[in-house]
Biopython code that builds the backbone (N, CA, C, O; Angstrom):
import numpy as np
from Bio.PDB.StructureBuilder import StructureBuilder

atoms = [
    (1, "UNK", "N", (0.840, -1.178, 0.000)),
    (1, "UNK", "CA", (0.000, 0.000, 0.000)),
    (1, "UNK", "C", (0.885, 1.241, 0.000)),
    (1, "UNK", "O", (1.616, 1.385, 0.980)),
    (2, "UNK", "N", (0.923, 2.290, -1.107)),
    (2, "UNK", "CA", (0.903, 3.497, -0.607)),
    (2, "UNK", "C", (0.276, 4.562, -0.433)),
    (2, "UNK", "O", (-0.663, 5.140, -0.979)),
    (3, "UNK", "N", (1.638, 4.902, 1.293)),
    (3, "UNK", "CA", (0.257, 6.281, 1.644)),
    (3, "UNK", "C", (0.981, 7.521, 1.200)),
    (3, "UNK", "O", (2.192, 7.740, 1.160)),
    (4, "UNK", "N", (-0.092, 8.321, 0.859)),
    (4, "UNK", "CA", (0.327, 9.834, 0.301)),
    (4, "UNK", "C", (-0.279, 10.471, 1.591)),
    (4, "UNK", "O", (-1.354, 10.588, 2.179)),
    (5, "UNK", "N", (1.396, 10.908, 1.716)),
    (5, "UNK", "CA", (1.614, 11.819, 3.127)),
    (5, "UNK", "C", (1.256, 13.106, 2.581)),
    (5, "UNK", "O", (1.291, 13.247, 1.358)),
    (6, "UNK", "N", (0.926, 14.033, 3.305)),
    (6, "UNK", "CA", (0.467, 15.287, 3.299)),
    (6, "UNK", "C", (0.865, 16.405, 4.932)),
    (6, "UNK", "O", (0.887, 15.978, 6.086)),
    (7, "UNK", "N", (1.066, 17.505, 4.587)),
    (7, "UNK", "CA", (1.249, 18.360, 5.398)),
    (7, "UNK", "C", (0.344, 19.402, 5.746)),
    (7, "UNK", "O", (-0.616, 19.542, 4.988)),
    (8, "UNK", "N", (0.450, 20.266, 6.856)),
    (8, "UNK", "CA", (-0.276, 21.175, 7.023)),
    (8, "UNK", "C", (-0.556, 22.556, 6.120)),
    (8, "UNK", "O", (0.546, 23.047, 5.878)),
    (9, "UNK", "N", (-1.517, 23.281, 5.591)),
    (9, "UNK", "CA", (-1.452, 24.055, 4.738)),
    (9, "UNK", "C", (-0.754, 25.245, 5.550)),
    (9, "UNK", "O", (-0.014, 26.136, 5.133)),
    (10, "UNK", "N", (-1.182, 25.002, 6.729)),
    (10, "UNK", "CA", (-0.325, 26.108, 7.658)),
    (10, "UNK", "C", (1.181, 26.033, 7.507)),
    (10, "UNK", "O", (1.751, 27.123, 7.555)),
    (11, "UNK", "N", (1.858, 25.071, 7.352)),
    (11, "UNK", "CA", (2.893, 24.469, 6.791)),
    (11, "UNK", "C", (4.110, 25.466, 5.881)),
    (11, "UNK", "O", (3.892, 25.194, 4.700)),
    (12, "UNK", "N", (4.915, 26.172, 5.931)),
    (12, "UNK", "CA", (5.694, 26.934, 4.882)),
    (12, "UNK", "C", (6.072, 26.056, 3.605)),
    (12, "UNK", "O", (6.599, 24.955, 3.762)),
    (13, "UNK", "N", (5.921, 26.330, 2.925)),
    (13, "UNK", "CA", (6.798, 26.031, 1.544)),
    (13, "UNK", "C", (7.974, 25.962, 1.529)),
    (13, "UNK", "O", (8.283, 25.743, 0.358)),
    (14, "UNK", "N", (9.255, 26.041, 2.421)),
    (14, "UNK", "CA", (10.048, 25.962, 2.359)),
    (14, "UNK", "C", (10.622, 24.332, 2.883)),
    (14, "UNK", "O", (10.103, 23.682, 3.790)),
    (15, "UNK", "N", (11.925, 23.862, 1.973)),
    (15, "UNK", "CA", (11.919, 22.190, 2.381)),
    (15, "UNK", "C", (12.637, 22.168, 3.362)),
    (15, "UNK", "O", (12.778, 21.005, 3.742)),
    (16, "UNK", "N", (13.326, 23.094, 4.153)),
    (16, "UNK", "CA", (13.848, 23.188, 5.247)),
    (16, "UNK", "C", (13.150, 23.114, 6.314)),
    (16, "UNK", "O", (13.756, 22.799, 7.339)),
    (17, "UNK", "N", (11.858, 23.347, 6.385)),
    (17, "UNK", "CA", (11.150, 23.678, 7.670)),
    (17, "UNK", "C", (10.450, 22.363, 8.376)),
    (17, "UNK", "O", (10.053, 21.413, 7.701)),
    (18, "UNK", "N", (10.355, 22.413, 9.656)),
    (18, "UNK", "CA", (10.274, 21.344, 10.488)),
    (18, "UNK", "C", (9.081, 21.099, 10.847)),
    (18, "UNK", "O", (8.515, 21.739, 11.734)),
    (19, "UNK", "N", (8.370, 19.811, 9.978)),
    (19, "UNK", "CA", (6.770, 19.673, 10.056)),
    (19, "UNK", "C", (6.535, 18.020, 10.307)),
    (19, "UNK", "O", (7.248, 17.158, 9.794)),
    (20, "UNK", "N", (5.729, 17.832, 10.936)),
    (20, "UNK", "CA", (4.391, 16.511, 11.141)),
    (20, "UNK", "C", (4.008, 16.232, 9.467)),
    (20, "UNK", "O", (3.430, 17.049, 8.751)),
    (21, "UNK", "N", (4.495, 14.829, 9.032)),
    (21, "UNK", "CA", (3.052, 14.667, 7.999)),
    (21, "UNK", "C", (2.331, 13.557, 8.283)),
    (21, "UNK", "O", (2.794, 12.548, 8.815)),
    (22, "UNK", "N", (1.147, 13.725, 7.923)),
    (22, "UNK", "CA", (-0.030, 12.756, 8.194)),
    (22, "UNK", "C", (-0.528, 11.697, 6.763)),
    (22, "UNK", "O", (-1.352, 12.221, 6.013)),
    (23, "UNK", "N", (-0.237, 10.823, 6.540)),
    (23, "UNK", "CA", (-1.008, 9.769, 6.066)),
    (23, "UNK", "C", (-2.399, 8.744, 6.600)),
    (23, "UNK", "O", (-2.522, 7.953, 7.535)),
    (24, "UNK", "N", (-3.086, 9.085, 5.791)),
    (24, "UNK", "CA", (-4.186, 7.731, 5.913)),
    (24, "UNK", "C", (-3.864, 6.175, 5.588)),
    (24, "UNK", "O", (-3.592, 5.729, 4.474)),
    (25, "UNK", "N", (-3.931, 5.624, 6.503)),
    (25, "UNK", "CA", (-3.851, 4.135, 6.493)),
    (25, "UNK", "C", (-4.795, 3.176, 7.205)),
    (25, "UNK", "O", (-5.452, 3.457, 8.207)),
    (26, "UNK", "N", (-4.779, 1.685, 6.386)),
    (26, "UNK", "CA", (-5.841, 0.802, 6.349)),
    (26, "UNK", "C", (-6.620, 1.006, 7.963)),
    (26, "UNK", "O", (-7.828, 0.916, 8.182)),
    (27, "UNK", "N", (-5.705, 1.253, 8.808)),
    (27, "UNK", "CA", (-5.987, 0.764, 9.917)),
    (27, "UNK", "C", (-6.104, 2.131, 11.314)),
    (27, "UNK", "O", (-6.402, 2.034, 12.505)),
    (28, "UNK", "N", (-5.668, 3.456, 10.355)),
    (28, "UNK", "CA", (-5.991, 4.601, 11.323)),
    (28, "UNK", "C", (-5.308, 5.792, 10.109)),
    (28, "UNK", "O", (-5.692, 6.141, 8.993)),
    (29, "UNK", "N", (-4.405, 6.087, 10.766)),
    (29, "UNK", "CA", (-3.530, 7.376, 10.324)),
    (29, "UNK", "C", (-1.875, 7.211, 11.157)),
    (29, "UNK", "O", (-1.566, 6.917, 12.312)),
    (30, "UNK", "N", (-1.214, 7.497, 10.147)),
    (30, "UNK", "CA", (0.042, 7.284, 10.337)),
    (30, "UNK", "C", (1.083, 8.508, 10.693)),
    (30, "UNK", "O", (2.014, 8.212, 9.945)),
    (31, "UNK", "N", (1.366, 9.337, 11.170)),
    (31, "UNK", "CA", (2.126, 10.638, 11.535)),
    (31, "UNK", "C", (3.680, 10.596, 11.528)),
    (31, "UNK", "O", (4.322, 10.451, 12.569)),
    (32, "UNK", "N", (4.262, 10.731, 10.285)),
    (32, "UNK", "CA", (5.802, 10.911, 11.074)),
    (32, "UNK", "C", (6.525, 12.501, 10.593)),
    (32, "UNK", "O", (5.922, 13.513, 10.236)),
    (33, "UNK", "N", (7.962, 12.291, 10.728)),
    (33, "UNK", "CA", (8.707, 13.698, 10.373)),
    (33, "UNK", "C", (8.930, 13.640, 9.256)),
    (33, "UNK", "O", (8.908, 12.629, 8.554)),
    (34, "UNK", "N", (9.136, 14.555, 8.994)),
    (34, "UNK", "CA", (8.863, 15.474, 7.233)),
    (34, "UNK", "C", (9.973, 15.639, 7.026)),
    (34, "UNK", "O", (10.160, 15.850, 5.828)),
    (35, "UNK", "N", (11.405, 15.662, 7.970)),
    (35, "UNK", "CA", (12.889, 15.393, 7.821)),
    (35, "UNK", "C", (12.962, 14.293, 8.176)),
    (35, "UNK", "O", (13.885, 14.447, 8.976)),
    (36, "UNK", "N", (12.587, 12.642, 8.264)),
    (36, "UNK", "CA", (12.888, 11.685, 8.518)),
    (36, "UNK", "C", (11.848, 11.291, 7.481)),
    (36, "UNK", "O", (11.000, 10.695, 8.146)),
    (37, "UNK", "N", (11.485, 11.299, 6.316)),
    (37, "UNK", "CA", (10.538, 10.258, 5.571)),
    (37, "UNK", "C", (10.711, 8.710, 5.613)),
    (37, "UNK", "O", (9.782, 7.907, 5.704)),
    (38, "UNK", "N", (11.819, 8.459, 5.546)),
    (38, "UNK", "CA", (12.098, 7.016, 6.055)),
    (38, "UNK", "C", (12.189, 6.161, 6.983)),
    (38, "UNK", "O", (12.224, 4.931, 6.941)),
    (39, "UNK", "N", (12.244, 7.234, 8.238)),
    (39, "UNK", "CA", (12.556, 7.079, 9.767)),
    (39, "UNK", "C", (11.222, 6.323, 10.469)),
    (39, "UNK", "O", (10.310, 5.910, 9.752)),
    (40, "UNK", "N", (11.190, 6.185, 11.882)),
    (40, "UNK", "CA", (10.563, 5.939, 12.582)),
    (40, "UNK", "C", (8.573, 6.653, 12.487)),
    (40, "UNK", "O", (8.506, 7.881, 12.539)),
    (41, "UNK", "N", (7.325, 5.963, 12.376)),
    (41, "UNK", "CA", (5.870, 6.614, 12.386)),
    (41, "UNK", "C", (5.347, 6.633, 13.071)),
    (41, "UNK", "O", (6.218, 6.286, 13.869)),
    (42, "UNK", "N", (4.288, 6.775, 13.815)),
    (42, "UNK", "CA", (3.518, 6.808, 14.673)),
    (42, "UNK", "C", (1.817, 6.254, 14.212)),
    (42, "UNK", "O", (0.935, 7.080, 13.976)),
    (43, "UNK", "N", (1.610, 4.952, 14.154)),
    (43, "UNK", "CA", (0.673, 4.991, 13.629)),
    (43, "UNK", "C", (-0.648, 5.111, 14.928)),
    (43, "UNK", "O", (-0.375, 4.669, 16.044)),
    (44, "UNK", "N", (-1.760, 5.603, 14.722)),
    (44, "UNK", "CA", (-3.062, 5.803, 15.928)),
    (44, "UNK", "C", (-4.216, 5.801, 14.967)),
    (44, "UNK", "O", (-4.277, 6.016, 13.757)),
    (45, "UNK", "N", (-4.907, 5.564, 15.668)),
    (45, "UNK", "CA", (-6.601, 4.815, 15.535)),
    (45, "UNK", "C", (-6.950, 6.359, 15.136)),
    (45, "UNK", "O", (-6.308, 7.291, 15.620)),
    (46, "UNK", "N", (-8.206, 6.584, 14.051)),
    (46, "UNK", "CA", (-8.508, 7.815, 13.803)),
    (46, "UNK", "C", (-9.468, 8.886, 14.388)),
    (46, "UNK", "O", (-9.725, 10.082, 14.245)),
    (47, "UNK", "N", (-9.930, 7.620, 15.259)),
    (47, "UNK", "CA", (-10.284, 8.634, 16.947)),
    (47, "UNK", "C", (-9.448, 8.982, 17.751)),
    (47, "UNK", "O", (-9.881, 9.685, 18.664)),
    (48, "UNK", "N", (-8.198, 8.710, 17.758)),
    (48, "UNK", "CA", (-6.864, 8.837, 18.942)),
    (48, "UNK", "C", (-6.345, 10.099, 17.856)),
    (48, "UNK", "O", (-5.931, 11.149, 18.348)),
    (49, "UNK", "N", (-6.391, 9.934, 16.483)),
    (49, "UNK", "CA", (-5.846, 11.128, 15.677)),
    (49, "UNK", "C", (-7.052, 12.464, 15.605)),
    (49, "UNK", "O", (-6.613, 13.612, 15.540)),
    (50, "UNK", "N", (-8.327, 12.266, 15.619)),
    (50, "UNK", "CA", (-9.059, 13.736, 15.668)),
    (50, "UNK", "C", (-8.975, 13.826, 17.343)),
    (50, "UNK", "O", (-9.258, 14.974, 17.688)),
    (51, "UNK", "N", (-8.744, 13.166, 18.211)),
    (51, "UNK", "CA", (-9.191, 14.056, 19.859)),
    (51, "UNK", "C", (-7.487, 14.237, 19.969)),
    (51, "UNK", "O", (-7.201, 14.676, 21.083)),
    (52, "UNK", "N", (-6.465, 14.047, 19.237)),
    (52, "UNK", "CA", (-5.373, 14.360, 19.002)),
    (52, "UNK", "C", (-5.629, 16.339, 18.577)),
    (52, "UNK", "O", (-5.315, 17.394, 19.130)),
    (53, "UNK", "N", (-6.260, 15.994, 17.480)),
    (53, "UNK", "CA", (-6.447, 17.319, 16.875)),
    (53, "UNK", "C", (-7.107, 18.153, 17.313)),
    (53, "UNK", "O", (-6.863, 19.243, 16.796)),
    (54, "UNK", "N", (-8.289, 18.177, 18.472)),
    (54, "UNK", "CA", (-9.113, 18.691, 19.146)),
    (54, "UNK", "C", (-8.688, 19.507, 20.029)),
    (54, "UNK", "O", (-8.877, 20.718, 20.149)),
    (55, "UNK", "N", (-7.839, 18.452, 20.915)),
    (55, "UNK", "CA", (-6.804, 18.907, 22.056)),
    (55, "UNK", "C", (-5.947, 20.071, 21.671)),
    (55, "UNK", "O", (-5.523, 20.942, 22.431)),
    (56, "UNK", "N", (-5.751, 19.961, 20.372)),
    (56, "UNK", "CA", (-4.276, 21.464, 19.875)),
    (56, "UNK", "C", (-5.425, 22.400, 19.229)),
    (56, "UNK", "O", (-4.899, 23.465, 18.906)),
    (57, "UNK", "N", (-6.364, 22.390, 19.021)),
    (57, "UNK", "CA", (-7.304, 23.467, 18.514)),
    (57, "UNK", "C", (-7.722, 23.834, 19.745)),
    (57, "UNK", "O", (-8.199, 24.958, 19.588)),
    (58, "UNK", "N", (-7.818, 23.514, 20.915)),
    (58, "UNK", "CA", (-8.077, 23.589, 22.154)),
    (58, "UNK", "C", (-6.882, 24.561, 22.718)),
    (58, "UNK", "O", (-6.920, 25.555, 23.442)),
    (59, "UNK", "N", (-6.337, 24.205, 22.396)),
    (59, "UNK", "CA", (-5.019, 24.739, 23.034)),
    (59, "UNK", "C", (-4.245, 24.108, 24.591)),
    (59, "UNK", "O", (-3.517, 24.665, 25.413)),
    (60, "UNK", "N", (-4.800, 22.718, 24.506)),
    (60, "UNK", "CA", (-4.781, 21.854, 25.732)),
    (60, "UNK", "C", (-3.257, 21.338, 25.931)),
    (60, "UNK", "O", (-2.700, 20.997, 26.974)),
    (61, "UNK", "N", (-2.751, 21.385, 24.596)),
    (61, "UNK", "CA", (-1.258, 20.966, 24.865)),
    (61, "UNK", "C", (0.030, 21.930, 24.682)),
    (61, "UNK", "O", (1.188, 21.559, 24.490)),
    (62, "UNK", "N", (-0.539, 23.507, 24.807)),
    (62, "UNK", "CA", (0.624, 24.349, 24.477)),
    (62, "UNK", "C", (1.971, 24.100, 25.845)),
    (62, "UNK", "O", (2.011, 23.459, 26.896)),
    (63, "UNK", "N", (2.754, 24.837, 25.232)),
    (63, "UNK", "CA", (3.390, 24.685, 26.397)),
    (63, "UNK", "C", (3.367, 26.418, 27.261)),
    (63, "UNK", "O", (3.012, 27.442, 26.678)),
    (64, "UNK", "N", (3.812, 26.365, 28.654)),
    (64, "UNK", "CA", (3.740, 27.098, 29.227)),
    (64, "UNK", "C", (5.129, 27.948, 28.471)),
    (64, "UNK", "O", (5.480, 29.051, 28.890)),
]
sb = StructureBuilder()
sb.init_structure("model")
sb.init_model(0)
sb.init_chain("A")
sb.init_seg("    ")
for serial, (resi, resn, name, xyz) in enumerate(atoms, 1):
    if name == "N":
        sb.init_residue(resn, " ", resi, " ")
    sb.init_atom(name, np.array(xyz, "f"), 0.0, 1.0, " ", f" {name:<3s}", serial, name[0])
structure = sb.get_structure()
C-alpha cells in the first residue's frame, strides 16, 4: 500500500522547515517527520488522531 503523506497548509513552503506529515492508512492514520521520511511513524486509531487534533485546537497541549 501506498500512503500519500500530506502536510499542514499552515505548513511553509520551504523544504527546510520542520513539520508533522499525516497519512491515511488501512488501519488509522500514520504521523511521522517530514525530515525523517524514512525514519521511525507513529501509527493511531482515527479517533486517537481527531481528539489528538481537538486537544491542539483547544489549546490543551501548548506549552507554558
Amino acid at each position: 500500500m501506498t500512503i500519500s503523506w500530506r502536510k499542514s497548509s499552515y505548513s511553509g513552503a520551504a523544504t527546510d522547515e520542520v513539520c508533522v506529515e499525516v497519512g491515511d492508512l488501512i488501519s488509522g492514520v500514520g504521523i511521522r517527520d517530514s525530515k525523517d521520511p524514512a525514519g521511525e511513524r507513529l501509527n493511531v486509531t482515527t479517533t486517537a488522531f481527531a481528539t489528538l487534533v481537538d486537544r491542539i485546537k483547544q489549546g490543551e497541549l501548548d506549552r507554558a
